[in-house]
Backbone bond lengths (Angstrom), bond angles and torsions (degrees), N, CA, C in turn:
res aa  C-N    CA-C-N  psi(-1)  N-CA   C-N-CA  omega(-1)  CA-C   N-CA-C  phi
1 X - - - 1.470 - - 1.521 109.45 -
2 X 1.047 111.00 126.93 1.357 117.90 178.39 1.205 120.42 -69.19
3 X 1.933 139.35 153.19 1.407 108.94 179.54 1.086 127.15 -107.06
4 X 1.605 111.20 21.89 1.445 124.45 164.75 1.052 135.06 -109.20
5 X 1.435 111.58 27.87 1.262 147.70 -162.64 1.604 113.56 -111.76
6 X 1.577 97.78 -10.93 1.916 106.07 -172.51 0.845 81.50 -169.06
7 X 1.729 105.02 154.72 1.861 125.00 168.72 1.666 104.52 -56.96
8 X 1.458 121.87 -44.68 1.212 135.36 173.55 1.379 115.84 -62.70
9 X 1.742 121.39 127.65 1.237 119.51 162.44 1.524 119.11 -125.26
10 X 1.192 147.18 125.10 1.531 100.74 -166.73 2.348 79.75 -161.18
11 X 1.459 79.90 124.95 1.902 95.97 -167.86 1.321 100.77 -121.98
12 X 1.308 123.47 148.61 1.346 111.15 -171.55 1.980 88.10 -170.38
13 X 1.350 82.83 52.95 1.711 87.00 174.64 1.853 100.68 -133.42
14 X 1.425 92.56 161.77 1.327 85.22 165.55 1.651 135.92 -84.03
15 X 1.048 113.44 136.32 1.487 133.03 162.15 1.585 152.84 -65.51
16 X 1.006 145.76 96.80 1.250 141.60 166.03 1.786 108.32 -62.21
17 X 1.500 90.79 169.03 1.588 88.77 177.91 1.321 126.19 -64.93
18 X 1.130 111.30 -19.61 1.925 129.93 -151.13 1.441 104.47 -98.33
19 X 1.605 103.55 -18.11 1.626 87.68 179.64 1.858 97.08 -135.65
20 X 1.061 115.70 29.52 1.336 96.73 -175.59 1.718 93.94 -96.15
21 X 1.850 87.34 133.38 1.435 117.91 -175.37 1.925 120.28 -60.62
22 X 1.094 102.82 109.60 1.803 125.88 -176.46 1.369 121.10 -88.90
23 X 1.556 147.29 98.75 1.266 107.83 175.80 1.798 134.70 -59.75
24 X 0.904 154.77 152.70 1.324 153.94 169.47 1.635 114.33 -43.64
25 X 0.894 110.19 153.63 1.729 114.67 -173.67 1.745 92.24 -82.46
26 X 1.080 126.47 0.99 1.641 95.57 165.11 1.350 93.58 -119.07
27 X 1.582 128.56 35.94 1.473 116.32 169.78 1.396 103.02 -44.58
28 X 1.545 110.73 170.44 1.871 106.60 137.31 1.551 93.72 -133.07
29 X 1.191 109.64 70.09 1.669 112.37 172.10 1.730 97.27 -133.04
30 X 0.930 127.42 126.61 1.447 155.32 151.29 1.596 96.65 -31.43
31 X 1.167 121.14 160.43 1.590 137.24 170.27 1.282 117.16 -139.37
32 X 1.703 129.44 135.27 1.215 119.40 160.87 1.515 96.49 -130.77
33 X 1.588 113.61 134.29 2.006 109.27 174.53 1.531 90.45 -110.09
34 X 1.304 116.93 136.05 1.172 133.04 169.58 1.637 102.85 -98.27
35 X 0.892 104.54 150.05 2.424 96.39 -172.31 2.014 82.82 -135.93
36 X 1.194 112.55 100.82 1.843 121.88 151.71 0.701 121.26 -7.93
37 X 1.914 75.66 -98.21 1.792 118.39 -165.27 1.686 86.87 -129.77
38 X 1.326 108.10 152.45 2.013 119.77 170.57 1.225 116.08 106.38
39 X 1.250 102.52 -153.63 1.265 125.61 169.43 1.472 124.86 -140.32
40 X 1.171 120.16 131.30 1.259 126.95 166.64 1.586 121.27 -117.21
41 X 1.423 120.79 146.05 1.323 124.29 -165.21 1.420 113.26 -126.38
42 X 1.478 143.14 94.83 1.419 131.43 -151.33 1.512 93.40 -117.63
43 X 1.294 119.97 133.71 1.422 128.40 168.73 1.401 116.29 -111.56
44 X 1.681 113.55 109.39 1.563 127.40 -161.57 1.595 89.97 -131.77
45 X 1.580 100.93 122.26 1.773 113.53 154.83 1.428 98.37 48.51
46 X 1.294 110.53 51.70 1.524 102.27 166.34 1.483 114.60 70.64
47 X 1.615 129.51 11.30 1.203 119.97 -174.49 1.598 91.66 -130.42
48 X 1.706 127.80 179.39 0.939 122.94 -160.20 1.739 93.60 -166.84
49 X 1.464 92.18 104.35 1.533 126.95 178.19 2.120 111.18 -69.72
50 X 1.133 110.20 106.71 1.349 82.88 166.39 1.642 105.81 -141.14
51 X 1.431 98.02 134.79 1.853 134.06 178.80 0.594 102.37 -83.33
52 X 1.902 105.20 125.18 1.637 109.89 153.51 1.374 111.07 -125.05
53 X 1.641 125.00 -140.86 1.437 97.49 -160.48 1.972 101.60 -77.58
54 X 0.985 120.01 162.52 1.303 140.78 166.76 1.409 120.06 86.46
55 X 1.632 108.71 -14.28 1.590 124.71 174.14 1.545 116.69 -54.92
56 X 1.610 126.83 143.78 0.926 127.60 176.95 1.830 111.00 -121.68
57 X 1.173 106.85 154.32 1.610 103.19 -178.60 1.649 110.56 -134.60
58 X 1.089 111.33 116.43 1.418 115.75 179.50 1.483 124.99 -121.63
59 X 1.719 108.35 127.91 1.817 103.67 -160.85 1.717 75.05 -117.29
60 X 1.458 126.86 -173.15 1.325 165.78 63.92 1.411 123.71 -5.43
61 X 1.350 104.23 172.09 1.928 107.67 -156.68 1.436 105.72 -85.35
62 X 1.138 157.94 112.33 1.733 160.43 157.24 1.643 90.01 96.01
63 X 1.734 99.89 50.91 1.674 90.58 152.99 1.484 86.40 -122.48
64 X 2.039 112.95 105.05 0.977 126.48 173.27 1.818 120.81 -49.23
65 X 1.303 126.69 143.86 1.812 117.16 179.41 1.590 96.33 -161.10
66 X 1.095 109.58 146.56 1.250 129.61 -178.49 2.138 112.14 -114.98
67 X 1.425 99.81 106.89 1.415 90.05 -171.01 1.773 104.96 -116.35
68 X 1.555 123.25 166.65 1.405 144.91 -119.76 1.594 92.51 -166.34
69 X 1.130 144.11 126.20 1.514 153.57 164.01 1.802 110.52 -140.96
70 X 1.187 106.72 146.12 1.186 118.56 164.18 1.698 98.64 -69.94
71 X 1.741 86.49 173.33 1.638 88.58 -174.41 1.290 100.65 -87.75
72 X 1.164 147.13 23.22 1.616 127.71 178.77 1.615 89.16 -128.26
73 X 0.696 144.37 13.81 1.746 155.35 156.51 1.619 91.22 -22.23
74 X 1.502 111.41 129.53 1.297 104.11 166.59 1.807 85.23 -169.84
75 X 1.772 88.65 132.71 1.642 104.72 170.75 1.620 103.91 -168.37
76 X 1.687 111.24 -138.37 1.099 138.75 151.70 1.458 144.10 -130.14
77 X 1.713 108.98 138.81 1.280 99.60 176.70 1.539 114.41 -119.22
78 X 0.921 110.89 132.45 1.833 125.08 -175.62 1.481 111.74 -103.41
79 X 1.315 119.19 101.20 1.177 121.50 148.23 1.930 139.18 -94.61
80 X 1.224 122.80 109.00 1.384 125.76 -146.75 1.793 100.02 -143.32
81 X 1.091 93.90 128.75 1.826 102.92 162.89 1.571 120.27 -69.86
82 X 1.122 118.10 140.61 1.648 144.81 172.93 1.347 105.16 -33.27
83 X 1.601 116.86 -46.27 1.529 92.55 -168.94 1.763 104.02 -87.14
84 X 1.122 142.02 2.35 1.153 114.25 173.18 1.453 125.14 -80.94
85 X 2.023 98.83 36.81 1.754 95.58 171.00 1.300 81.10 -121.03
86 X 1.836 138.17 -7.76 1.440 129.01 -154.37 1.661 100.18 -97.03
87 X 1.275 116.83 27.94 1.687 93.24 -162.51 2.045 88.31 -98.05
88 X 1.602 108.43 138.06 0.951 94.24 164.56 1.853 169.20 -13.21
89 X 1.302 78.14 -40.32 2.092 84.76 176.91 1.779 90.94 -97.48
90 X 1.177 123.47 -22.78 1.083 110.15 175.12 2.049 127.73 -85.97
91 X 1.214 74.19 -24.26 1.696 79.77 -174.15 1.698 107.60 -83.11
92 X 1.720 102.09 146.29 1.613 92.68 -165.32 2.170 78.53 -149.89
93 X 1.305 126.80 159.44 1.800 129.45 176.55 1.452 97.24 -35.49
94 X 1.829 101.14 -57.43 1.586 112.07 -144.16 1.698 97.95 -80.34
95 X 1.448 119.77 -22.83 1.476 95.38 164.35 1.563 141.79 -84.41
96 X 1.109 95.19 -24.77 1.656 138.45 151.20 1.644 114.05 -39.30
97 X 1.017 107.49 -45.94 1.769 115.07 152.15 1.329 119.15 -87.64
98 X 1.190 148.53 -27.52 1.136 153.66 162.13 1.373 108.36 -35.94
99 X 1.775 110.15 -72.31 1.315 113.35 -179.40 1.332 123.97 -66.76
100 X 1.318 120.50 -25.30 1.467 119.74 177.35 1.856 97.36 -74.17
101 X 1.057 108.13 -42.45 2.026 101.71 175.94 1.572 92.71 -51.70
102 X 1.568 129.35 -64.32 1.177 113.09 -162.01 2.131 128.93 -57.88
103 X 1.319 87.10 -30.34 1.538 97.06 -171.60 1.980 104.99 -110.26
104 X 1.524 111.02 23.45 1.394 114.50 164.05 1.415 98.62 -60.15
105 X 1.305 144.63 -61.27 1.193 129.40 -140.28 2.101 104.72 -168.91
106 X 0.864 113.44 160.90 1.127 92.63 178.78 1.669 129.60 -89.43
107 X 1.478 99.56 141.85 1.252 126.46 -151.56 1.501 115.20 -104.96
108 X 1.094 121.49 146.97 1.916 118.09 154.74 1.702 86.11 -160.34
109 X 1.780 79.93 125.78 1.149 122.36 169.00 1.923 117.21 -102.58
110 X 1.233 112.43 135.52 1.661 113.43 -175.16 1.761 102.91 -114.54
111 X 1.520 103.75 101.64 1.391 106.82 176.83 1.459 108.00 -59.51
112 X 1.849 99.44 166.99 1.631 118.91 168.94 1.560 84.99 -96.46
113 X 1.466 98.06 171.62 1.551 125.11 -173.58 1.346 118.66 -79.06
114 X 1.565 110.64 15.20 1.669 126.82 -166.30 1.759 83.31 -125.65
115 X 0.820 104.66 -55.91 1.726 96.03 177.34 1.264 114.44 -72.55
116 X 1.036 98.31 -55.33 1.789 81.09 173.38 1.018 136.60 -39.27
117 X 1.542 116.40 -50.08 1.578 113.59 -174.06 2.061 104.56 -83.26
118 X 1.039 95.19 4.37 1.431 93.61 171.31 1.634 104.09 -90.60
119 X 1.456 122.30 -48.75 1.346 107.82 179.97 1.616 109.32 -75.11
120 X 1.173 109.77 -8.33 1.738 91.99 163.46 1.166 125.99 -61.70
121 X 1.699 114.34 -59.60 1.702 112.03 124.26 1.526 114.36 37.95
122 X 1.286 87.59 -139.45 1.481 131.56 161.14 2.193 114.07 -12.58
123 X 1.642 93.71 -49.57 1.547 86.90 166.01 1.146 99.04 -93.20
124 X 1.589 158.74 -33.99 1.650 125.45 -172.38 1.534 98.53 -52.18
125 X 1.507 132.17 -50.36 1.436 140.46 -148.05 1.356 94.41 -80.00
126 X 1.370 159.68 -12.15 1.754 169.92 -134.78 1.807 74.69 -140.36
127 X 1.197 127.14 -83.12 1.685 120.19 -149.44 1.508 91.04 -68.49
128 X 1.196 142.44 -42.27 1.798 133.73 174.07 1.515 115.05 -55.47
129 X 1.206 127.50 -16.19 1.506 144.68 -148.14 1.386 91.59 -100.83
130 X 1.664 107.95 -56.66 1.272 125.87 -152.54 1.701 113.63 -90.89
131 X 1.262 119.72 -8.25 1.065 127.45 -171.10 1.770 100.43 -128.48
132 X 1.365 102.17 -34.36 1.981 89.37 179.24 1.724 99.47 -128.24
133 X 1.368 116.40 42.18 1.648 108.12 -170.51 2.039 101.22 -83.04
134 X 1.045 94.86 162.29 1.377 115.41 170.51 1.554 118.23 -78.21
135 X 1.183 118.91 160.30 1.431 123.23 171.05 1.830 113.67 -49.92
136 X 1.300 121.01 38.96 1.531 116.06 163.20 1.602 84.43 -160.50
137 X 1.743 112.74 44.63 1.847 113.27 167.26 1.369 98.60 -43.09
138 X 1.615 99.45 -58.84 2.097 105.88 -156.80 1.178 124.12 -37.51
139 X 1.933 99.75 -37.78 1.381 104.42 -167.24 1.152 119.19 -88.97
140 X 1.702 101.34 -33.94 1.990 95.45 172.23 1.577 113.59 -66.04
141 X 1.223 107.18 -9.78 1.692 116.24 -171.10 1.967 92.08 -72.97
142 X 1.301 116.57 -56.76 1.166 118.32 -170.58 1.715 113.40 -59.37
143 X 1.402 102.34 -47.87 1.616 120.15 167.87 1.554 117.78 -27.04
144 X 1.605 94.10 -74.48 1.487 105.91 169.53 1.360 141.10 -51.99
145 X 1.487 99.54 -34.64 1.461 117.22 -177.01 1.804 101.01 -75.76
146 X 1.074 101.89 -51.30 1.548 97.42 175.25 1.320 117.50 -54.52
147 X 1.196 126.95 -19.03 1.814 129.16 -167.46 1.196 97.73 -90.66
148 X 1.391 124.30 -34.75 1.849 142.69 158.72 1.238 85.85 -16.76
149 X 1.760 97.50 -92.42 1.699 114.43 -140.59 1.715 100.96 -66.29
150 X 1.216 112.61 -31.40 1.510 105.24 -172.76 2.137 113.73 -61.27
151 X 1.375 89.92 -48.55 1.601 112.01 175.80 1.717 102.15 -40.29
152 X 1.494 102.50 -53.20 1.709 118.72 -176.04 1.557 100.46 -55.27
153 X 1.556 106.05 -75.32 1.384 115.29 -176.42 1.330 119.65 -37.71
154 X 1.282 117.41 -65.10 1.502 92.85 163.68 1.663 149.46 -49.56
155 X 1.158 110.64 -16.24 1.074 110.46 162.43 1.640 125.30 -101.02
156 X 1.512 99.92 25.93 1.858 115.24 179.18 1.809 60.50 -114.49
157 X 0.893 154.03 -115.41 1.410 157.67 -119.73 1.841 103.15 -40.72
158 X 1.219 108.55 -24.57 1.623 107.24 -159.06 1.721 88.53 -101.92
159 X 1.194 127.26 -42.31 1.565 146.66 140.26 1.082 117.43 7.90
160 X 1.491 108.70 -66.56 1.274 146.72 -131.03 1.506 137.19 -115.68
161 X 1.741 93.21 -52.58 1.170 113.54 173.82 1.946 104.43 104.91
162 X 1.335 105.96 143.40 1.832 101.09 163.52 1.651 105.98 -23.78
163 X 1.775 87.12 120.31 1.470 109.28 178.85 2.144 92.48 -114.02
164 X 1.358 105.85 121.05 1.715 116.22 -149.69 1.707 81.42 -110.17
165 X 1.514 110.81 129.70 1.284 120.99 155.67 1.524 119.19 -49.08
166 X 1.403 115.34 156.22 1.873 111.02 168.24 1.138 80.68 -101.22
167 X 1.450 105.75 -172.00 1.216 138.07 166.17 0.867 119.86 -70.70
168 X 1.482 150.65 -36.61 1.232 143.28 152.42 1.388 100.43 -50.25
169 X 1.298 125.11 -67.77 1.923 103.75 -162.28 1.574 104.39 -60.84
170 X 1.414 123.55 -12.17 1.477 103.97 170.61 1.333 119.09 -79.84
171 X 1.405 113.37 -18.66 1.320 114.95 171.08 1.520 125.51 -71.78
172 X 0.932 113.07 -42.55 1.453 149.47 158.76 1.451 110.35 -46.98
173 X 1.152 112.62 -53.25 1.727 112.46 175.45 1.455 105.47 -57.50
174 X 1.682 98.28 -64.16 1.455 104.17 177.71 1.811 134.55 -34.11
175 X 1.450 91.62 -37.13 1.364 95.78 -155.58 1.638 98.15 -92.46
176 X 1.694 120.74 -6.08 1.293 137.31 178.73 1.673 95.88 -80.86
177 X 0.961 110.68 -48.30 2.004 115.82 -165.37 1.443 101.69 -69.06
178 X 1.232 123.43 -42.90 1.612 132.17 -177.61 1.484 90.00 -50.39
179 X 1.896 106.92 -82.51 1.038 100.66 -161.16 1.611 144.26 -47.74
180 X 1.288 106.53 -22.12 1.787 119.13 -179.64 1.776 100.47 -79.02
181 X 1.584 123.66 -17.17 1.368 123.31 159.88 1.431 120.62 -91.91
182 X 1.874 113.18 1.09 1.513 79.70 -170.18 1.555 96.03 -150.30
183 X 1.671 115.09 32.99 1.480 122.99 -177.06 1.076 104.61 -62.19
184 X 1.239 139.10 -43.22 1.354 137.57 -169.08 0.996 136.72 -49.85
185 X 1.744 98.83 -26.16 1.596 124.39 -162.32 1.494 102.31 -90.82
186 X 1.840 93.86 -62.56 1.055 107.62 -148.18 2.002 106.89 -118.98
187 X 0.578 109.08 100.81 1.947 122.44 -172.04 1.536 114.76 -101.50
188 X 1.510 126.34 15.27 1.083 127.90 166.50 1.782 117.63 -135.62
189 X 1.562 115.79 137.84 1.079 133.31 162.32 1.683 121.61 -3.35
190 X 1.124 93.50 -63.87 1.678 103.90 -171.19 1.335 101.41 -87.51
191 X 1.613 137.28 7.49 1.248 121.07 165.16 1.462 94.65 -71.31
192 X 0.848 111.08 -86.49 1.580 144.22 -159.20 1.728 98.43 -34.61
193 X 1.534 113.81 -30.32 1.432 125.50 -157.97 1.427 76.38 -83.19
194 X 1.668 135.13 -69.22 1.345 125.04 -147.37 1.907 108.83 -85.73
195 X 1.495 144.78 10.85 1.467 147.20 82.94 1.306 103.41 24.75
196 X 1.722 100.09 -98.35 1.311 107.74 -173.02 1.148 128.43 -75.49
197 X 1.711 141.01 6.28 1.050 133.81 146.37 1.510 90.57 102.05
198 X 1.043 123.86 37.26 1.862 139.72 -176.71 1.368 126.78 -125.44
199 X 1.568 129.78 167.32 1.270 111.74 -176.62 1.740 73.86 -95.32
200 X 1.840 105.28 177.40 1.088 131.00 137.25 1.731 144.69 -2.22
201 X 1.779 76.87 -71.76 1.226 126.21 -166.12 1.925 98.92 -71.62
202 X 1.558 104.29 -63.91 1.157 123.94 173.17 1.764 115.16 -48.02
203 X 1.157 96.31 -28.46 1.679 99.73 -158.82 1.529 99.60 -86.34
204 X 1.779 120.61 -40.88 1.567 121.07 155.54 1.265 113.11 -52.67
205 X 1.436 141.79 -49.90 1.252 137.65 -160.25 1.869 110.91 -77.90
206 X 1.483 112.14 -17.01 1.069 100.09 177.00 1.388 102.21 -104.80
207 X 1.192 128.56 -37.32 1.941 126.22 176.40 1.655 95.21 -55.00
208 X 1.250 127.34 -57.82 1.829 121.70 176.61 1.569 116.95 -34.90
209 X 1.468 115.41 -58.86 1.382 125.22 169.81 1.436 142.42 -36.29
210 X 1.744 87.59 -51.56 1.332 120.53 174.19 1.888 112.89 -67.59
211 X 1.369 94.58 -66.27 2.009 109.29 176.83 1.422 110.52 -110.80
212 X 1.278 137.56 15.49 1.320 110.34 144.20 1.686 90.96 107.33
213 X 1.227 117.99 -31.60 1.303 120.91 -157.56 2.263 115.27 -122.92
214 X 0.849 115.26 131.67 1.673 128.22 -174.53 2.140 89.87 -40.13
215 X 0.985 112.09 152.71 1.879 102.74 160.40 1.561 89.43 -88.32
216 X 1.344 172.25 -21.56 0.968 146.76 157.73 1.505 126.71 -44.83
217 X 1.448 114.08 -32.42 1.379 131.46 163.46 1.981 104.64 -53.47
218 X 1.336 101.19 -65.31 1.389 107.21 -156.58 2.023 88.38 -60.43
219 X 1.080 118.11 -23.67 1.616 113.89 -165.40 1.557 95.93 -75.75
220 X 1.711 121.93 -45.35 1.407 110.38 171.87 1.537 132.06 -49.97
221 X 1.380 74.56 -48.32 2.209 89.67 -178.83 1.123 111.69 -44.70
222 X 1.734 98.92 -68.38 1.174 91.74 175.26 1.438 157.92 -78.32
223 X 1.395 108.69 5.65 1.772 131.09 144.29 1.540 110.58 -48.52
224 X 1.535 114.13 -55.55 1.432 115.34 -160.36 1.859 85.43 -88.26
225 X 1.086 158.85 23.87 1.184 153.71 162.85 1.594 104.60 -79.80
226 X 1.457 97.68 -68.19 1.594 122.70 177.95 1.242 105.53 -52.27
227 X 1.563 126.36 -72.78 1.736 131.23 172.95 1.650 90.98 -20.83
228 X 1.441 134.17 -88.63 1.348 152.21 -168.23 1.464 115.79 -35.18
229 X 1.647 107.01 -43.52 1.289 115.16 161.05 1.744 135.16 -57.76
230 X 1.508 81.39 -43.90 1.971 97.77 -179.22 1.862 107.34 -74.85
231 X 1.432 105.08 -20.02 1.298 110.50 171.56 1.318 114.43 -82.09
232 X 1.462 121.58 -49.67 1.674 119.60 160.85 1.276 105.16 -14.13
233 X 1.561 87.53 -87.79 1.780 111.79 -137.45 1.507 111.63 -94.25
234 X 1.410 119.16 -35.48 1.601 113.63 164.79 1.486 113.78 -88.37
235 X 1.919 138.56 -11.06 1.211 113.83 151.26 1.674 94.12 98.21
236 X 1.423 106.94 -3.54 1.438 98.23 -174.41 1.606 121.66 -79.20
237 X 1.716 102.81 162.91 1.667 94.44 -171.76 1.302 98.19 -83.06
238 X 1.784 119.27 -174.99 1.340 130.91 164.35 1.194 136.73 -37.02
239 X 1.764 111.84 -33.85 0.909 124.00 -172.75 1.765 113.84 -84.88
240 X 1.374 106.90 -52.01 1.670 117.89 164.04 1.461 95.73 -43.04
241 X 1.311 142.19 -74.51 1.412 117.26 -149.69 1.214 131.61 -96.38
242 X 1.583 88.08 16.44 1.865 107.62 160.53 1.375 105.63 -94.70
243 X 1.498 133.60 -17.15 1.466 128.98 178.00 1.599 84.45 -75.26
244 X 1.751 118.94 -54.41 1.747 100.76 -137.85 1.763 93.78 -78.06
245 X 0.884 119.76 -11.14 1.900 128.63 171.28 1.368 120.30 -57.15
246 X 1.385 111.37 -35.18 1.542 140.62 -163.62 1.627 119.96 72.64
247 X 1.015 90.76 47.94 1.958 102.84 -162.97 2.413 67.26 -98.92
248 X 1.499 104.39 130.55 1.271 128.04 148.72 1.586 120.36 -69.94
249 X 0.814 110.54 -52.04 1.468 129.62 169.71 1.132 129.72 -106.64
250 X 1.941 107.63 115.52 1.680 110.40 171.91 1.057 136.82 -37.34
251 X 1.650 118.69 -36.73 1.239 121.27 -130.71 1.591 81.82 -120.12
252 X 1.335 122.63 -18.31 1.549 128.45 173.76 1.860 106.76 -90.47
253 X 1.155 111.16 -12.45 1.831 112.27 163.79 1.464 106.60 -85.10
254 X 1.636 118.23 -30.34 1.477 115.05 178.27 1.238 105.81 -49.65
255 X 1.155 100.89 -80.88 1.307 113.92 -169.99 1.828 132.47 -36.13
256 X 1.325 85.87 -52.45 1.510 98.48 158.23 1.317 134.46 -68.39
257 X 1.324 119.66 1.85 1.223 137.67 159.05 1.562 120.88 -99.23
258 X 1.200 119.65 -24.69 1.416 129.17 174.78 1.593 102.67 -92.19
259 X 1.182 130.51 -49.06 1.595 119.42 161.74 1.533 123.95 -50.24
260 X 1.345 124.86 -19.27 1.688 131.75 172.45 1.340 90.71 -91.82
261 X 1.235 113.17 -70.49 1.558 113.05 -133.77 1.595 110.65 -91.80
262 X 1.407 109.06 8.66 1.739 116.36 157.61 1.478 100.41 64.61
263 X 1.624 103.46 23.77 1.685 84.93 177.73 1.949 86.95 -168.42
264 X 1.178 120.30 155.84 1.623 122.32 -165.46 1.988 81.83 -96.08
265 X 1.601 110.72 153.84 1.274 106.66 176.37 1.116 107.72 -86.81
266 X 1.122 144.45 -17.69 1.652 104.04 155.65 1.727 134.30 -60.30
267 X 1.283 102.55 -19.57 1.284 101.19 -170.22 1.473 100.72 -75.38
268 X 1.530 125.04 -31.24 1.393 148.23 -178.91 1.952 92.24 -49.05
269 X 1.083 111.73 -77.89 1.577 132.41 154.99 1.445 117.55 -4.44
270 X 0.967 85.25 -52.45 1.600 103.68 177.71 1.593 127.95 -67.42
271 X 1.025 86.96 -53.87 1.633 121.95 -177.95 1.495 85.57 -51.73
272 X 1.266 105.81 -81.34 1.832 123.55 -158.65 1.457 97.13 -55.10
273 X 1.547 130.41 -18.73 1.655 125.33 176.25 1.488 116.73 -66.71
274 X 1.692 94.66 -40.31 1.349 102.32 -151.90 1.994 92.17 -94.00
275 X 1.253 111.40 -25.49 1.468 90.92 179.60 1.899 107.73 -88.55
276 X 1.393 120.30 -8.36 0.910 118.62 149.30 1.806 147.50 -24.48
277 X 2.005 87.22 -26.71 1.606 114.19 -168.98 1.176 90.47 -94.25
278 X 1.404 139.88 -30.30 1.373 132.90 -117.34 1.696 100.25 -85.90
């Protein structure tokens, strides 16, 4: 499987130098290399990273690196997009700075023996997820990956010293916490913008900056998250979770669910019936 082929990448074989898998300098996928057992040798901007067992290395999207392993090299590599730290119940200023400290530039961090065996953890349960997960892979994929960077982040914070939100991630936090309390109500831009005492305009340009993504984006997702959820776990039809959404109209929640969610909800319905058997 290729790893630009899915938001998810996750290898945990061994490597030679010649083929161990890199994203491209115009990825926009995030990187984390976890190093076992070996050595690994990464050459970034003229500087020269080297992993041994328990070290982790974390770049950002078109921060080009050239990496070097012995032949018994054995770990993990994680490739994952930005917003699966931006989704509402999860996103908070202070984590929101966390990850931007972690993926400023490239990094290797040397765990204690309390983290470590926790992210060993954390990646057996990401490579089991990712190779035998159930019809909600994406989400435990996102779940996990976030418990990653947070597990990490804190110990860049203890590292480090107070890692201080900007103003954009406070805005950004903010405008993430509203929304997972107040989709129901409110499903457009300029609600949420005039709240915070913002234009519109302002309120996309700083949530974009911050996660990668428009806040009109994060307001869809996260409708069709919940829709997906109320279909999980309460079983409800189309019509129930366009009332409990606040969608007035069925046939105006269809739609708006088949323009996000790349798929009409029944067929969604479907899907989740039939792997239900599996």
């Amino acid at each position: 499987m290729s790893p630009f082929n899915s938001p998810f990448f996750i290898e945990i074989q061994q490597h030679q130098a010649a083929n161990f898998p890199a994203p491209n300098a115009t990825s926009q996928l995030y990187e984390m290399i976890v190093v076992r057992t070996g050595t690994l040798v990464i050459t970034a901007y003229g500087r020269e990273f080297r992993l041994v067992d328990g070290a982790i290395f974390l770049c950002g999207p078109g921060q080009h690196h050239n990496i070097s392993t012995d032949p018994n090299i054995h770990g993990y590599l994680l490739l994952f997009p930005m917003d699966i730290f931006c989704e509402p119940a999860a996103a908070s200023p202070s984590g929101l700075a966390i990850v931007r400290e972690l993926v400023a530039g490239p990094v290797v961090l040397t765990l204690d023996e309390e983290t470590h065996q926790d992210m060993k953890l954390l990646l057996r349960l990401i490579v089991r997820e990712f190779h035998e997960g159930s019809f909600l892979r994406m989400e435990m994929l996102r779940l996990l990956c976030r418990w990653c960077l947070l597990r990490i982040g804190g110990r860049l914070v203890i590292q480090q010293g107070q890692i201080r939100p900007s103003h954009q991630e406070e805005v950004t936090g903010r405008f993430l916490e509203m929304l997972s309390k107040q989709m129901r109500e409110k499903k457009m831009v300029i609600e949420y913008a005039q709240e915070l005492s913002l234009t519109a305009s302002y309120l996309n340009y700083t949530v974009k900056k911050v996660t990668g993504y428009t806040a009109s984006y994060h307001i869809q997702q996260q409708i069709v998250r919940e829709a997906k959820r109320l279909a999980v776990m309460g079983g409800m039809s189309m019509k129930q979770v366009a009332y409990e959404l606040g969608f007035e109209d069925q046939s105006h929640f269809s739609k708006f669910f088949k323009n996000n969610a790349g798929a009409c909800y029944s067929q969604f319905v479907k899907e989740l019936s039939d792997k239900s058997y599996i």
